[in-house]
DRENMI-525119 format. One line per field, with one value per residue: residue in three letters; x, y, z of N, C-alpha, C, CB in turn. Coordinates in nm, 3 decimals, decimal comma. Glycine has a CB too. Layout:
REM residues N
aa = c(ALA/...)
n.x = c(X/...)
n.y = c(Y/...)
n.z = c(Z/...)
ca.x = c(X/...)
ca.y = c(Y/...)
ca.z = c(Z/...)
c.x = c(X/...)
c.y = c(Y/...)
c.z = c(Z/...)
cb.x = c(X/...)
cb.y = c(Y/...)
cb.z = c(Z/...)
This chain:
REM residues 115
aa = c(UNK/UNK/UNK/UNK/UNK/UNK/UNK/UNK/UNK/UNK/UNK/UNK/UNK/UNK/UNK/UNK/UNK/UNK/UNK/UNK/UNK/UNK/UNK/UNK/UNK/UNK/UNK/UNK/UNK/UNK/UNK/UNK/UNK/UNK/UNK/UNK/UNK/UNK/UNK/UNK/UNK/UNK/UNK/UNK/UNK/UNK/UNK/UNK/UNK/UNK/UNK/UNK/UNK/UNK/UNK/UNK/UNK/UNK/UNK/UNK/UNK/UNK/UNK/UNK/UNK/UNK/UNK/UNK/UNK/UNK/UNK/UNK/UNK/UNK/UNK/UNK/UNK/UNK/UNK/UNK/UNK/UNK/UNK/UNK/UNK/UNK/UNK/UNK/UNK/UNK/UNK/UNK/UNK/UNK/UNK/UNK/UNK/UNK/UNK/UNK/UNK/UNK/UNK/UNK/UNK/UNK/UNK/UNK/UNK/UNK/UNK/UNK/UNK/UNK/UNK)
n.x = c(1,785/1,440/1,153/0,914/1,026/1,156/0,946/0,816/1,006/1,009/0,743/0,725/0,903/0,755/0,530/0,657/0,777/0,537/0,467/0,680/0,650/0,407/0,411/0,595/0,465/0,240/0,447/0,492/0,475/0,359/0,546/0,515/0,446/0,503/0,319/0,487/0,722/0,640/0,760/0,777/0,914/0,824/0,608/0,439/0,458/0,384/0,217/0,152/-0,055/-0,169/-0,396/-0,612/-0,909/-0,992/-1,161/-1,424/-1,513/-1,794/-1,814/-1,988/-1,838/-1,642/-1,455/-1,354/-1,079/-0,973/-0,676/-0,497/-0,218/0,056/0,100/-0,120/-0,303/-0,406/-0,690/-0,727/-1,057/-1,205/-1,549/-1,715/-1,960/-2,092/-1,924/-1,856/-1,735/-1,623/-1,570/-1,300/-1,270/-1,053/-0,833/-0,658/-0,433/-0,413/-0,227/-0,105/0,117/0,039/0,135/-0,035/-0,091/0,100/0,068/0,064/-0,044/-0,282/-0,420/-0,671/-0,599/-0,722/-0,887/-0,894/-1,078/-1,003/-0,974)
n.y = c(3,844/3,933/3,876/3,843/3,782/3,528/3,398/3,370/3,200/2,968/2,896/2,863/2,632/2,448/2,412/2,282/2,055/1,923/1,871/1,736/1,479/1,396/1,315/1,161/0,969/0,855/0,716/0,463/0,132/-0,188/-0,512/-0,729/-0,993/-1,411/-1,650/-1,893/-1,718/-1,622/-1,603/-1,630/-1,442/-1,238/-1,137/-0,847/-0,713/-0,488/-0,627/-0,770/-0,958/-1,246/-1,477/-1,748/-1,812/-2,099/-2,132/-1,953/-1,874/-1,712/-1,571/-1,323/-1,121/-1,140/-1,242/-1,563/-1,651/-1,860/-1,849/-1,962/-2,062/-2,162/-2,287/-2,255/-1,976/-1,844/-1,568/-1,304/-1,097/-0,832/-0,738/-0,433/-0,429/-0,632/-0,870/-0,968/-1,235/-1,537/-1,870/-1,975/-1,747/-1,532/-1,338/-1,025/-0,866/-0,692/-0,635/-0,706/-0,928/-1,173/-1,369/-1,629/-1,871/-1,994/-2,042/-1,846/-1,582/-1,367/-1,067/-0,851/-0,554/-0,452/-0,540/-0,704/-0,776/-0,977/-1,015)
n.z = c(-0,069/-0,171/0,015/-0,165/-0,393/-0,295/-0,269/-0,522/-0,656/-0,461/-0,511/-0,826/-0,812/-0,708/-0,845/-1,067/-0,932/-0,877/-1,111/-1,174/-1,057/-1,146/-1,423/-1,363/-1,217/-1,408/-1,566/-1,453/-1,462/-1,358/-1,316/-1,585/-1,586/-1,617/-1,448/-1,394/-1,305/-1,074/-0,752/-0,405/-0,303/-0,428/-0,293/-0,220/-0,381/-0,746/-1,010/-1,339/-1,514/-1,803/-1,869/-1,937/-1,759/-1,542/-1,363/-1,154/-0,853/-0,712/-0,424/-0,133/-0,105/-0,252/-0,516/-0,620/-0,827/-1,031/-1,251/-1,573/-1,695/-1,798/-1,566/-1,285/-1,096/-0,784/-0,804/-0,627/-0,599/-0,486/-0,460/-0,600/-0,735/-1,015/-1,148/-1,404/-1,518/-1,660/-1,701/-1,987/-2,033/-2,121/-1,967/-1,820/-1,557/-1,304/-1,028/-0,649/-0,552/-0,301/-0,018/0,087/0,345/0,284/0,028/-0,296/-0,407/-0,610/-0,559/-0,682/-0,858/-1,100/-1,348/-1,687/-2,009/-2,235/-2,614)
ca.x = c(1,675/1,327/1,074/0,817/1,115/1,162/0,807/0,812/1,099/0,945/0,625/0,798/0,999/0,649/0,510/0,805/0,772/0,407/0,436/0,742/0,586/0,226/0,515/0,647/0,338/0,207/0,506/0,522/0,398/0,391/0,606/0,471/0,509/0,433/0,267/0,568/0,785/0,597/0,789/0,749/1,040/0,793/0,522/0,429/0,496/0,263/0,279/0,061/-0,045/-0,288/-0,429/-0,737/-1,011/-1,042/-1,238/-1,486/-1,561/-1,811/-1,875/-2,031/-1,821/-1,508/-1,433/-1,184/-1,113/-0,778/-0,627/-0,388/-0,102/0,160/0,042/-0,253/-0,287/-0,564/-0,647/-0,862/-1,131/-1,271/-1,598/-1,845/-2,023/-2,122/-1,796/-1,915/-1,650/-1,659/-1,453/-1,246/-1,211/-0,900/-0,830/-0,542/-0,491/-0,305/-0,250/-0,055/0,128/0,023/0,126/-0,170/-0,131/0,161/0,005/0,076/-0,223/-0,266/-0,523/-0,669/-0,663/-0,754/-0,926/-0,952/-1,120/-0,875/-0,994)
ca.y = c(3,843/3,984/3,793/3,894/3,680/3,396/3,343/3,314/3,094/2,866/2,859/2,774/2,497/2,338/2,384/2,152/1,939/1,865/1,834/1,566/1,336/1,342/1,231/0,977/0,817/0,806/0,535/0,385/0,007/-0,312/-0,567/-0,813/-1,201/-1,551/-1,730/-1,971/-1,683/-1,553/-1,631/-1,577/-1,330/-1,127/-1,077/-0,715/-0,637/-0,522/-0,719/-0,773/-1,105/-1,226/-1,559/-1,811/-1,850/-2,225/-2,128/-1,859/-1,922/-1,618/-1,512/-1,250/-0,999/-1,183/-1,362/-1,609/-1,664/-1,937/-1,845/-2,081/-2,036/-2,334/-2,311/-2,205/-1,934/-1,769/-1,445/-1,253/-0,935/-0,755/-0,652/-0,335/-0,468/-0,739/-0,883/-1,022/-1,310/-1,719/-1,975/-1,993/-1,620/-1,505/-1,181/-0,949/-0,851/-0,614/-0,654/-0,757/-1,060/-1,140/-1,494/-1,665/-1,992/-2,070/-2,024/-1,748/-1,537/-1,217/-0,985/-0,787/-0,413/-0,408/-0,650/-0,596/-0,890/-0,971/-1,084)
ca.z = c(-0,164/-0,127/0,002/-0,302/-0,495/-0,265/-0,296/-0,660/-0,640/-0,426/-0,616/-0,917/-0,779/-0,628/-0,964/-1,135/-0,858/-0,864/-1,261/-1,201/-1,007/-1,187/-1,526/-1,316/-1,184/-1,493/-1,659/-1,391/-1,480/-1,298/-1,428/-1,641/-1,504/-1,606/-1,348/-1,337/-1,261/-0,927/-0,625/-0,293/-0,262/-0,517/-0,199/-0,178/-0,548/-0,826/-1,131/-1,436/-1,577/-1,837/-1,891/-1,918/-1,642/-1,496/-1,276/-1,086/-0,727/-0,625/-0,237/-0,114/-0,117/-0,321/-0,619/-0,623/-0,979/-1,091/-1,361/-1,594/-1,813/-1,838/-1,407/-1,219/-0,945/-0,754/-0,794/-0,504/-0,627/-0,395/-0,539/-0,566/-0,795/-0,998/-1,192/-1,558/-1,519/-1,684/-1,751/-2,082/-2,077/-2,135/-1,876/-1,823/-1,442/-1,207/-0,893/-0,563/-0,520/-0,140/0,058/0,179/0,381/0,217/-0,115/-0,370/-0,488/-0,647/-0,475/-0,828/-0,850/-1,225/-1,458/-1,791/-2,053/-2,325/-2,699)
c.x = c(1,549/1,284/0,981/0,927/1,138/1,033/0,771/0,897/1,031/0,805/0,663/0,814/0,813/0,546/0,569/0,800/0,678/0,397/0,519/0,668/0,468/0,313/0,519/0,569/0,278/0,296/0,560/0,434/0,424/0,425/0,505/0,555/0,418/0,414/0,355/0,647/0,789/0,651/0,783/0,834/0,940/0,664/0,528/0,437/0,346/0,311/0,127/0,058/-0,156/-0,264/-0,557/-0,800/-1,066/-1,134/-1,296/-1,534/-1,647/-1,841/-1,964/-1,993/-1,682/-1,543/-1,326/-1,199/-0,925/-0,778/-0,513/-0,312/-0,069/0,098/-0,083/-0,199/-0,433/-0,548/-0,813/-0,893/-1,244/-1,379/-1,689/-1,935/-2,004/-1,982/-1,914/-1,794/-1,682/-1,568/-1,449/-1,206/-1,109/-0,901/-0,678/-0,600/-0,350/-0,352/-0,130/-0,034/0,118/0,092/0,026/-0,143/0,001/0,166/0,070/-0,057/-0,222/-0,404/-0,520/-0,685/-0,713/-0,759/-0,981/-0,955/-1,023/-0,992/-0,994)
c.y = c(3,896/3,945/3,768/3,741/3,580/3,309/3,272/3,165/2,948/2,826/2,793/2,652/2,433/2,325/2,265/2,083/1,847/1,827/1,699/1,448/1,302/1,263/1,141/0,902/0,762/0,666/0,483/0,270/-0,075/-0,385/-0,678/-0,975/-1,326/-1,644/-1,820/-1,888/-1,589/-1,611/-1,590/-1,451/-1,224/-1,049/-0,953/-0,627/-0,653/-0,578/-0,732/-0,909/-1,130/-1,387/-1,629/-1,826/-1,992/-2,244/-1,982/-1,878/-1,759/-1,595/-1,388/-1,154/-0,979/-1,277/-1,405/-1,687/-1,776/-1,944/-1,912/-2,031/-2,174/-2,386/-2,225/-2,098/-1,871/-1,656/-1,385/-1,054/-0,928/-0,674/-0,528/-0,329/-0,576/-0,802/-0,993/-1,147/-1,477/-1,791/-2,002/-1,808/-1,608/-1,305/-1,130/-0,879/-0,742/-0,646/-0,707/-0,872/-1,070/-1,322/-1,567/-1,804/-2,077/-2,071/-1,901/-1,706/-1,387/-1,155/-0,867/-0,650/-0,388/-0,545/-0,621/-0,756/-0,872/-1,050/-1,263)
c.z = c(-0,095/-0,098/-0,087/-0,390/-0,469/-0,294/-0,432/-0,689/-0,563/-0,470/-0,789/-0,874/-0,769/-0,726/-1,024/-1,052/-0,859/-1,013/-1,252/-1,151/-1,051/-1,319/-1,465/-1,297/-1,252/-1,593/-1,574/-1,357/-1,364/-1,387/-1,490/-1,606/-1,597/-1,503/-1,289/-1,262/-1,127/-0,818/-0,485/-0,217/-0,391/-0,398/-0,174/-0,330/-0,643/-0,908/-1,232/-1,543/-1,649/-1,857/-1,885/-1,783/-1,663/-1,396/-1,162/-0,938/-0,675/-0,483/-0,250/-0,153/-0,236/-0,396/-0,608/-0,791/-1,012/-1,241/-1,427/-1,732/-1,835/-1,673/-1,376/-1,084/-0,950/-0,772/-0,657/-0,603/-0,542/-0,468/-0,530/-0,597/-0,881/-1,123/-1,282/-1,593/-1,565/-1,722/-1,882/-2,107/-2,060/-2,080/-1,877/-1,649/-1,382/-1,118/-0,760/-0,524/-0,328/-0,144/0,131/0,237/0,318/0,080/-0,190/-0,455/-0,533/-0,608/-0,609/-0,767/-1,010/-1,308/-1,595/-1,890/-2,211/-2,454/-2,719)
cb.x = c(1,651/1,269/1,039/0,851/1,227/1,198/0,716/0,875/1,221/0,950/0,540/0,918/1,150/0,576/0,540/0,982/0,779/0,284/0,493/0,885/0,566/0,054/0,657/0,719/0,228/0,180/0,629/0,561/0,434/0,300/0,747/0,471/0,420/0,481/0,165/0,633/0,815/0,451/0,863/0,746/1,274/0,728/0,530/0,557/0,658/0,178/0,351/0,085/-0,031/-0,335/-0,366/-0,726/-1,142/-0,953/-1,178/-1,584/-1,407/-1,870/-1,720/-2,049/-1,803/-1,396/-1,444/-1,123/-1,139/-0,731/-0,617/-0,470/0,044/0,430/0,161/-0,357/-0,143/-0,635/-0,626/-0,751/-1,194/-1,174/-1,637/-1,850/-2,050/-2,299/-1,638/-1,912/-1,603/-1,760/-1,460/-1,342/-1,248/-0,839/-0,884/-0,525/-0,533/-0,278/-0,355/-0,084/0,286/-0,194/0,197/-0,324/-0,287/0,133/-0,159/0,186/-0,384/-0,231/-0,463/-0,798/-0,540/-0,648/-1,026/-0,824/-1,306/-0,694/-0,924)
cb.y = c(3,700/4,026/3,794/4,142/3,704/3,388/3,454/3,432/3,162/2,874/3,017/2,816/2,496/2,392/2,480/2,185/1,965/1,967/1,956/1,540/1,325/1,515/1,272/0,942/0,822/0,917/0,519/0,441/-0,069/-0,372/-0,625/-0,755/-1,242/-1,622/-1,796/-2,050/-1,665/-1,555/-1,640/-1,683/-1,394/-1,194/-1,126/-0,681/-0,753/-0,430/-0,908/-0,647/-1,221/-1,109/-1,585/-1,929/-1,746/-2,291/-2,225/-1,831/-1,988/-1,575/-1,444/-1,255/-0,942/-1,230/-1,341/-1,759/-1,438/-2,147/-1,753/-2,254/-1,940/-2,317/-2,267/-2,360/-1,817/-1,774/-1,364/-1,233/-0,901/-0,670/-0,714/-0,240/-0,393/-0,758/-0,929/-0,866/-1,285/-1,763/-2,107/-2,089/-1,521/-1,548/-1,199/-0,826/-1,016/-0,470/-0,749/-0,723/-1,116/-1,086/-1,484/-1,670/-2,027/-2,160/-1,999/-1,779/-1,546/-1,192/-0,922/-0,839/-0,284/-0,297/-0,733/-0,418/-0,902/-1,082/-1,023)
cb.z = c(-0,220/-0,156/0,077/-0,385/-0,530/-0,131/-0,283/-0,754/-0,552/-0,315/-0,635/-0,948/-0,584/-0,471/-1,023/-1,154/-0,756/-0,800/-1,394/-1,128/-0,869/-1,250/-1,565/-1,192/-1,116/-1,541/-1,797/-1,314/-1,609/-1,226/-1,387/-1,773/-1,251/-1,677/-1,392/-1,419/-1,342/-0,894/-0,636/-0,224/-0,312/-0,700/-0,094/-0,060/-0,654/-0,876/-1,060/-1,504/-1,477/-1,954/-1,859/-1,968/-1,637/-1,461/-1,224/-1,159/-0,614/-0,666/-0,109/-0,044/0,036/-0,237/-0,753/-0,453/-1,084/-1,036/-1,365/-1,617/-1,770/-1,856/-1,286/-1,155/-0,899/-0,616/-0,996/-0,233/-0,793/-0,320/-0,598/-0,577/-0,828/-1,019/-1,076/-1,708/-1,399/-1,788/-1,694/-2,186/-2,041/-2,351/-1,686/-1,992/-1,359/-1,201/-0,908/-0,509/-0,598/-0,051/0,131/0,086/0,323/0,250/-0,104/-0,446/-0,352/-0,815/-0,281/-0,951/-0,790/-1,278/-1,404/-1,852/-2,052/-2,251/-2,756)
């Protein structure tokens, strides 16, 4: 083959390649959990959970916020600014189940305020 034609060829392909994976990343969710069903064999996983705020704890640079279903867990946000957060709201969350201390906590990458 020519090189003029391999070229194409391989420009193609890296076309279709760079289009599949922008598809894929896009439906690719985190699963959806109930708070009871977070176990410690889920550490390292994203997941997506929504429920009431019992509580806001701010810091400096972190909110620790516990959220409650049928159970309670913490959730850790790392903030950049100033998080509009109170107790009885009802939130929806992504994020990383981490192990802390023994504990189970979700470290937020996305908070979003639910009706």
């Amino acid at each position: 083959m020519e090189e003029k034609t391999l070229l194409k060829i391989a420009f193609i392909f890296s076309i279709v390649g760079v289009m599949a994976l922008f598809l894929i990343s896009e439906n690719i969710r985190p699963q959806e959990m109930k708070i009871s069903e977070i176990r410690c064999a889920d550490a390292g996983k994203d997941i997506k959970i929504h429920g009431k705020i019992t509580g806001v704890d701010e810091k400096e640079n972190v909110v620790i916020i516990t959220l409650a279903q049928e159970e309670t867990i913490k959730l850790i946000a790392f903030r950049d600014g100033k998080l509009n957060l109170q107790k009885g709201q009802v939130i929806e969350v992504e994020g990383e189940v981490r192990d802390y201390k023994g504990n189970l906590e979700i470290i937020a990458d996305k908070i979003t305020t639910l009706p």
